[in-house]
C-alpha positions as CSV (number, residue, x, y, z in Angstrom):
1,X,55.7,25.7,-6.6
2,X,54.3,22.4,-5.2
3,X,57.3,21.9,-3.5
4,X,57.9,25.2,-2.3
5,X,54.3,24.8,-0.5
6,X,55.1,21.4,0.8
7,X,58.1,22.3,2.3
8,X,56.7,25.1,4.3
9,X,53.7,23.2,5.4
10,X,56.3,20.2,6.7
11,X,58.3,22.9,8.1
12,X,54.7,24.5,9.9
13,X,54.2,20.9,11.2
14,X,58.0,20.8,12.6
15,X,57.4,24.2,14.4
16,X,54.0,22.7,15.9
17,X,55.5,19.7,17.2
18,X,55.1,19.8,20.9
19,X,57.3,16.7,21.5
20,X,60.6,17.5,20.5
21,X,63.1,14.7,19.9
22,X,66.4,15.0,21.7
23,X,69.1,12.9,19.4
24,X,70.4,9.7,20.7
25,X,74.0,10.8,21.0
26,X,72.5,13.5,23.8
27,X,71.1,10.6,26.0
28,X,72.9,8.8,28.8
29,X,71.6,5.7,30.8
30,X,72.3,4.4,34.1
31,X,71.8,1.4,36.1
32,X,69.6,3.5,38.5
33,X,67.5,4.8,35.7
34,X,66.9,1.2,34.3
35,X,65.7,0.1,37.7
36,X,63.3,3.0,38.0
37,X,62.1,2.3,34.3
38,X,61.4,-1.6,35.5
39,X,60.0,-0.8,38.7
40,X,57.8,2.0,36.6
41,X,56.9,-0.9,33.9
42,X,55.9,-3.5,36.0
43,X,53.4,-1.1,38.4
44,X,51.8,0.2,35.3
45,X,51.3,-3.5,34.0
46,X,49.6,-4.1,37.4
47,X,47.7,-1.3,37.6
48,X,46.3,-1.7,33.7
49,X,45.4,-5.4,34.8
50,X,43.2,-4.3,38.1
51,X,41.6,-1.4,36.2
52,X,40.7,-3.9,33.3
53,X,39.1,-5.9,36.1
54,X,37.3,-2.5,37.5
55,X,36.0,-2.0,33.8
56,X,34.5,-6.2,33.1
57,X,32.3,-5.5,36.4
58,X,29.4,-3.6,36.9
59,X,27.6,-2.2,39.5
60,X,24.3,-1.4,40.9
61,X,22.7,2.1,40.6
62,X,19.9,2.9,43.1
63,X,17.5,5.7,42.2
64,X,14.2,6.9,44.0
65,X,11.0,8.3,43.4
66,X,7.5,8.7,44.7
67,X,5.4,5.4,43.6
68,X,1.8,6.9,41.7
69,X,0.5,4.0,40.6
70,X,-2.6,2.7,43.4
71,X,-4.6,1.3,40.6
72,X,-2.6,-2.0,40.0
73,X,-2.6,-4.8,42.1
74,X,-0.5,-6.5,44.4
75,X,0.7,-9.8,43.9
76,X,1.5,-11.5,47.4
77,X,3.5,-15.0,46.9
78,X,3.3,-17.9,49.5
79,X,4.6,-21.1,50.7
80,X,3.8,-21.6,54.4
81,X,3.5,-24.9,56.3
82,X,1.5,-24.8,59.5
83,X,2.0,-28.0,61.9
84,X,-2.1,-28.4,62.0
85,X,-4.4,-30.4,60.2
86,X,-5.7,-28.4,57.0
87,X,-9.2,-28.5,57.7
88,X,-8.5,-26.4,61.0
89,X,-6.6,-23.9,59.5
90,X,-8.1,-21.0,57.3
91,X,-5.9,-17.8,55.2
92,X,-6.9,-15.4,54.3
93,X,-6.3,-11.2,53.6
94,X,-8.2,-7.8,54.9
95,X,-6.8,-4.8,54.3
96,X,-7.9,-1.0,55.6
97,X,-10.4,-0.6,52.6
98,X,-12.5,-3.2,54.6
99,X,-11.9,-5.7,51.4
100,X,-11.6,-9.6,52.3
101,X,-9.4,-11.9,50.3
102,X,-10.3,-15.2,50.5
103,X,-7.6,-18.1,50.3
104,X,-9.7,-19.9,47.8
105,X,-8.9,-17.4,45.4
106,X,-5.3,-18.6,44.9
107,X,-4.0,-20.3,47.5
108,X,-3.5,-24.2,47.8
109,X,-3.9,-26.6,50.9
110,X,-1.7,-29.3,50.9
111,X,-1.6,-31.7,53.6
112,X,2.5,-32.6,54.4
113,X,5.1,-34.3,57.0
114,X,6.0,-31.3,59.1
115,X,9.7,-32.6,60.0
116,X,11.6,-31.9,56.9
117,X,13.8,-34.3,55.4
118,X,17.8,-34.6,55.7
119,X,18.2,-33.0,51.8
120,X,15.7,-30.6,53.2
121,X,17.0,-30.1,56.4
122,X,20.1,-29.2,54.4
123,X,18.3,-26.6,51.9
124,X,17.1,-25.2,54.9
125,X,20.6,-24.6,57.2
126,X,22.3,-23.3,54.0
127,X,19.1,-20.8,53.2
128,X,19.7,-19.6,57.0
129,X,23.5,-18.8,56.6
130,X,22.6,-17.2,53.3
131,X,20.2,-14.5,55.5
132,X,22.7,-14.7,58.1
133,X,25.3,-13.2,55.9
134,X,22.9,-10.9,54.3
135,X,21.7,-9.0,57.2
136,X,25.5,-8.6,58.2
137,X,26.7,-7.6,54.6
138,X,24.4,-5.7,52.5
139,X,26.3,-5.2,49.4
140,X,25.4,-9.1,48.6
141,X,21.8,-8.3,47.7
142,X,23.3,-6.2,45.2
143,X,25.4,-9.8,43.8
144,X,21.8,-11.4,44.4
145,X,20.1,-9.0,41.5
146,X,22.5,-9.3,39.1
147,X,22.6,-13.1,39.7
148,X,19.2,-13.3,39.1
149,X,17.1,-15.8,36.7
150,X,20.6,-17.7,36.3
151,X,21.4,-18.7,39.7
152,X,19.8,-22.1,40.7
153,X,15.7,-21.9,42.2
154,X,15.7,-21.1,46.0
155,X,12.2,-23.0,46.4
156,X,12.8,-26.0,48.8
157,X,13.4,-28.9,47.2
158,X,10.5,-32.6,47.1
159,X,11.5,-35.1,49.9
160,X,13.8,-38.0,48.7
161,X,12.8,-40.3,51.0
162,X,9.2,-41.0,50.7
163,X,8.3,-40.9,54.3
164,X,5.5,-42.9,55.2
165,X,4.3,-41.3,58.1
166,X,1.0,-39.6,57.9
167,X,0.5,-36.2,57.4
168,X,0.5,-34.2,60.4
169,X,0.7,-30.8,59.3
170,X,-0.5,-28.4,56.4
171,X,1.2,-26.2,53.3
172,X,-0.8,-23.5,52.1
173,X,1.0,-22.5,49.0
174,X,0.1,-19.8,46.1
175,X,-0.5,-16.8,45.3
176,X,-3.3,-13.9,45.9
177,X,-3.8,-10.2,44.7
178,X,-4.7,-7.6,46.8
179,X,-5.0,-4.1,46.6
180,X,-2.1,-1.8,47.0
181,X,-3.0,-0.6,50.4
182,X,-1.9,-1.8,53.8
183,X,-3.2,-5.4,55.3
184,X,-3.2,-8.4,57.0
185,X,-2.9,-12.1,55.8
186,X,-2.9,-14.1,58.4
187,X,-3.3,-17.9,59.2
188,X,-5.8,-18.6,62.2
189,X,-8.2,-21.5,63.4
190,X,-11.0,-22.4,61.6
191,X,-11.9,-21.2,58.0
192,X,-13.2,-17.6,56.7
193,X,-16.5,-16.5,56.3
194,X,-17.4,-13.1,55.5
195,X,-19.2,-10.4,58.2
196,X,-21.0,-7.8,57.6
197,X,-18.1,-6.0,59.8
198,X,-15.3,-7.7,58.3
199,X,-14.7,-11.6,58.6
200,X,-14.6,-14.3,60.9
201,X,-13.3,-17.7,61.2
202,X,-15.2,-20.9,62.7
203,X,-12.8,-21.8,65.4
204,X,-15.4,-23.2,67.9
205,X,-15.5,-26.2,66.4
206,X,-11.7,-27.0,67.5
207,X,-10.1,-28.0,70.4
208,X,-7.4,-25.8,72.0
209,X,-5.7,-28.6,72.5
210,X,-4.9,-28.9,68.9
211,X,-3.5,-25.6,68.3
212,X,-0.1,-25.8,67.2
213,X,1.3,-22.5,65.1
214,X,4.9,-23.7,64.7
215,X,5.3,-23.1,61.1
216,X,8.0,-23.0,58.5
217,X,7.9,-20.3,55.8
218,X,9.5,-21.6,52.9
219,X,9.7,-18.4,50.9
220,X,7.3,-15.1,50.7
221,X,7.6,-12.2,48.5
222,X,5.8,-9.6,46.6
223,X,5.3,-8.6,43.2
224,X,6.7,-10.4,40.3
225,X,8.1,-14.0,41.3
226,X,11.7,-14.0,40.2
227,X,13.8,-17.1,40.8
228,X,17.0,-16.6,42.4
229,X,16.1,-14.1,44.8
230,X,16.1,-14.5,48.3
231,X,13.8,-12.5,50.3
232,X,13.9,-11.6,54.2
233,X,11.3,-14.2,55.3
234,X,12.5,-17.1,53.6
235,X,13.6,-20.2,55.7
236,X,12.0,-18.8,58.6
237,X,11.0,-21.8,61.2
238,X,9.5,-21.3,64.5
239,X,8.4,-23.3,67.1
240,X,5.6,-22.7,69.4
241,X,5.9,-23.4,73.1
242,X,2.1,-23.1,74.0
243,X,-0.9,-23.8,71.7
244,X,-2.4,-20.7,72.1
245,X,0.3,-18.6,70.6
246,X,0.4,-15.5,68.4
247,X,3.2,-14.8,65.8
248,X,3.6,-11.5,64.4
249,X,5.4,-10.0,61.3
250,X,6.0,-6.3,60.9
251,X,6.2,-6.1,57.1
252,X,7.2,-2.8,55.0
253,X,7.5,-3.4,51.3
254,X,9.3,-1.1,49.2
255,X,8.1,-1.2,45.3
256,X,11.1,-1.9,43.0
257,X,11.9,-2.0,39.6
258,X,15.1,-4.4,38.8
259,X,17.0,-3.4,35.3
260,X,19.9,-5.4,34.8
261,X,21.5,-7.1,31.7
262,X,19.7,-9.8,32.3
263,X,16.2,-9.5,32.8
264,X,13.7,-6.2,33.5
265,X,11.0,-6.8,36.3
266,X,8.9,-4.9,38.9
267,X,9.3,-6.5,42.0
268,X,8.9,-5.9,46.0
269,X,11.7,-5.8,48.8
270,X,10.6,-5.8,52.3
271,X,11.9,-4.9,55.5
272,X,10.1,-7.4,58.5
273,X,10.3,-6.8,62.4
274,X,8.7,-10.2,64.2
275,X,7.3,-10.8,67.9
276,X,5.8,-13.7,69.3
277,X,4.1,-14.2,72.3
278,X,1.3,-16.5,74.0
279,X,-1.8,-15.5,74.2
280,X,-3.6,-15.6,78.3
281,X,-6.4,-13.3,78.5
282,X,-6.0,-13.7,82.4
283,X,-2.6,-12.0,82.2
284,X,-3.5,-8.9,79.9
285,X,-2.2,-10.7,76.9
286,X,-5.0,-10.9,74.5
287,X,-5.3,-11.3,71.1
288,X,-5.8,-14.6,68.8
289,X,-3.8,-17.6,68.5
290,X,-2.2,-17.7,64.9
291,X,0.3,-16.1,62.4
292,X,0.0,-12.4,61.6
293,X,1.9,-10.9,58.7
294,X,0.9,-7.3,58.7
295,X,2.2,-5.0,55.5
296,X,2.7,-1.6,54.4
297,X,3.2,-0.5,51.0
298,X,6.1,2.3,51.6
299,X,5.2,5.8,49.2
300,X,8.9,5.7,47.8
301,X,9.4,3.6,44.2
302,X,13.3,2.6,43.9
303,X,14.7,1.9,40.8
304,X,18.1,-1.1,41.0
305,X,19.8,-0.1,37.4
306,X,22.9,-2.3,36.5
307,X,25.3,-0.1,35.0
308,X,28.9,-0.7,32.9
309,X,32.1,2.1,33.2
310,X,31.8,3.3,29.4
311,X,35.4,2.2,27.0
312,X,35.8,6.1,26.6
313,X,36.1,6.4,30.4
314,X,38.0,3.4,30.7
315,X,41.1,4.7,28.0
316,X,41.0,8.1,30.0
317,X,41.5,6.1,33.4
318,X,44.3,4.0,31.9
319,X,46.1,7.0,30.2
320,X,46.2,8.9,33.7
321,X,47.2,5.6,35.1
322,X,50.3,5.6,32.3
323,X,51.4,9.0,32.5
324,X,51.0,9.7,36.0
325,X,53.3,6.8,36.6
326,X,56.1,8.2,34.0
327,X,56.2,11.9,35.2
328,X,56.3,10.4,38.8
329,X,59.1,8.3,38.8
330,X,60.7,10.7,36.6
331,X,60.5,13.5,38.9
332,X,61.1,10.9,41.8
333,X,64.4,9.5,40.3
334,X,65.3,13.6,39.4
335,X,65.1,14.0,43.1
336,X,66.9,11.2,43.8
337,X,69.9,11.9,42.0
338,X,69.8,15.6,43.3
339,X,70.1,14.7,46.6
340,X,72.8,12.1,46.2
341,X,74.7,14.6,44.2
342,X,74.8,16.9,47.0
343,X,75.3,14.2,49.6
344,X,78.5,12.9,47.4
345,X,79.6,16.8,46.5
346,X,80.0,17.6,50.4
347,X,81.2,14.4,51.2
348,X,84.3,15.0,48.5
349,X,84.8,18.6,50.1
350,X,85.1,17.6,52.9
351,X,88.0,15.1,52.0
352,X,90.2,18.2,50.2
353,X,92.9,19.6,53.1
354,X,95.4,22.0,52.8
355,X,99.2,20.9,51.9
356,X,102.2,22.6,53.5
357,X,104.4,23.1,50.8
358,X,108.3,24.3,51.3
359,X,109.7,27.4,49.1
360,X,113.2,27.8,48.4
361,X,113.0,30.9,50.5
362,X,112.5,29.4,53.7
363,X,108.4,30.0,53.4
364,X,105.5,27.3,53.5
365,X,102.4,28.3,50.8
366,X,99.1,26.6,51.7
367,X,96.9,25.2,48.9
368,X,94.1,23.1,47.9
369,X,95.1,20.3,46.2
370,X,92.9,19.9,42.3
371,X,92.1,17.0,40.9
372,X,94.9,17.9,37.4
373,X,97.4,17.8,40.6
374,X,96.9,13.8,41.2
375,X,96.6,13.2,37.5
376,X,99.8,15.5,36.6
377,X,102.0,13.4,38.2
């Protein structure tokens, strides 16, 4: 009885199968076949390598939302060098609340050789081609997060030579918080004092002739420092042809929270529109000598997500990859064969005439010759 039930549940499956077996005696090859097969073979080996490639890498996925935090503070990184003395320099921040940052709250003077030195100079040229490359290609910055926290510090290197000339200019370097509300830090003459209206800086004391706003910024950012990445502003050097000069920067930062495999941080990127120009009240042009970097804090929050292709998605892309090869070189070699069948079918028509043949009657009979007539005789 076991049996019995066995045999009609093997026989069940047999009825089921949708991939029916055709016996080997039923099959015939052909040299065109095989060369399909290998031509088949080898693309699907190709194509299984470059989607195995697609599947290692990862991508980043950008998502937005309105930012609602305006309690928290902004972190604002610097490392500027102004070609003055620092004792006629002052930095400082103001924003629209009327609220004045002083530079004494986390910012350090440093008196330093302005000119840079050649492993400097070098840092410097290959920081430059870096944002040269960026502003043409955007999809690096996306290489640039995931990169991040492994690649090597972008902060300019200590001189190697140990110059002994005296120091002629100034780096203010640091860090302040602000609130998270449009401002200005800027770097003027003289230091800050706070007004009842807002601040001021105690610039009588030095000589135009001194002024001198050329300046090299060395890196600026906002939010979280992360090493590795390179922001908009950084390697910036300008020199100024008249001492009473203003630079401006046009900042909008964007608040962003990086996810990757790596590391999870809540950082800044910027966008930054500059202008320069000299300062002659007898022209129209007024204004004060100095640098101006002016920010906004953009409403919109983005979100940078690295993300993987999941395996599942990965065996359905390489089993479309496999069959859609087979069926199309097998309908592709089908058609093949059809149409040199017809092309060799009308081609050996075409090569059958009529034969005059005598009778013994005195009569000719026209016929086709078959192919039993050649092997007949």
């Amino acid at each position: 009885m076991r049996r019995l039930n066995r045999k009609k549940t093997l026989n069940l499956m047999k009825e089921l199968d949708a991939f029916p077996k055709v016996p080997e005696s039923y099959t015939e090859t052909s040299a065109s076949g095989g060369t399909v097969s290998l031509i088949a073979f080898t693309t699907i080996a190709f194509l299984t390598i470059m989607e195995f490639t697609v599947y290692r890498d990862t991508w980043m996925k950008y998502e937005y939302e309105v930012d609602k935090d305006f309690t928290s503070k902004l972190r604002i990184n610097i490392d500027i060098t102004v070609a003055m003395r620092c004792q006629y320099v002052g930095a400082d921040v103001l924003d629209l609340a009327e609220t004045m940052v002083a530079s004494a709250d986390g910012l350090i003077y440093e008196p330093v050789v302005f000119d840079l030195s050649p492993q400097q100079k070098e840092w410097q040229r290959m920081l430059q081609l870096i944002q040269s490359r960026l502003q043409e290609e955007h999809s690096l910055q996306d290489v640039i997060f995931k990169s991040a926290f492994k690649s090597a510090s972008t902060a300019l290197p200590p001189r190697e030579d140990n110059s002994l000339q005296s120091p002629d200019a100034c780096r203010i370097h640091g860090h302040l918080y602000v609130n998270k509300v449009a401002g200005n830090f800027h770097i003027t003459v003289g230091k800050a004092i706070p007004h009842p209206r807002g601040h001021a800086h105690l610039a009588a004391l030095v000589s135009h002739e001194s002024y001198n706003f050329s300046h090299r910024i060395d890196h600026l950012s906002f939010g979280e420092l992360i090493p590795g990445i390179i922001n908009p502003l950084d390697g910036t050097e300008k020199i100024a042809s008249d001492h009473n000069q203003m630079f401006q920067y046009f900042i909008t930062v964007v608040p962003t929270k990086l996810h990757t495999y790596k590391i999870s941080a809540e950082t800044h990127q910027f966008s930054v529109t500059e202008r320069e120009r000299v300062i002659n009240h007898a022209a129209g042009s007024h204004g004060v000598s100095g640098i101006f970097m002016k920010y906004d804090i953009s409403s919109l929050m983005v979100t940078v997500t690295e993300e993987h292709m999941p395996f599942w998605q990965f065996l359905v892309r390489l089993c479309g990859i496999i069959g859609g090869i087979f069926s199309t070189t097998g309908i592709l070699h089908g058609f093949g064969r059809f149409v040199a069948e017809v092309i060799f079918c009308r081609f050996r028509l075409g090569s059958y005439r009529s034969t005059s043949v005598p009778l013994p009657d005195g009569h000719t009979s026209n016929y086709l010759p078959l192919i039993t007539d050649n092997n007949t005789h």
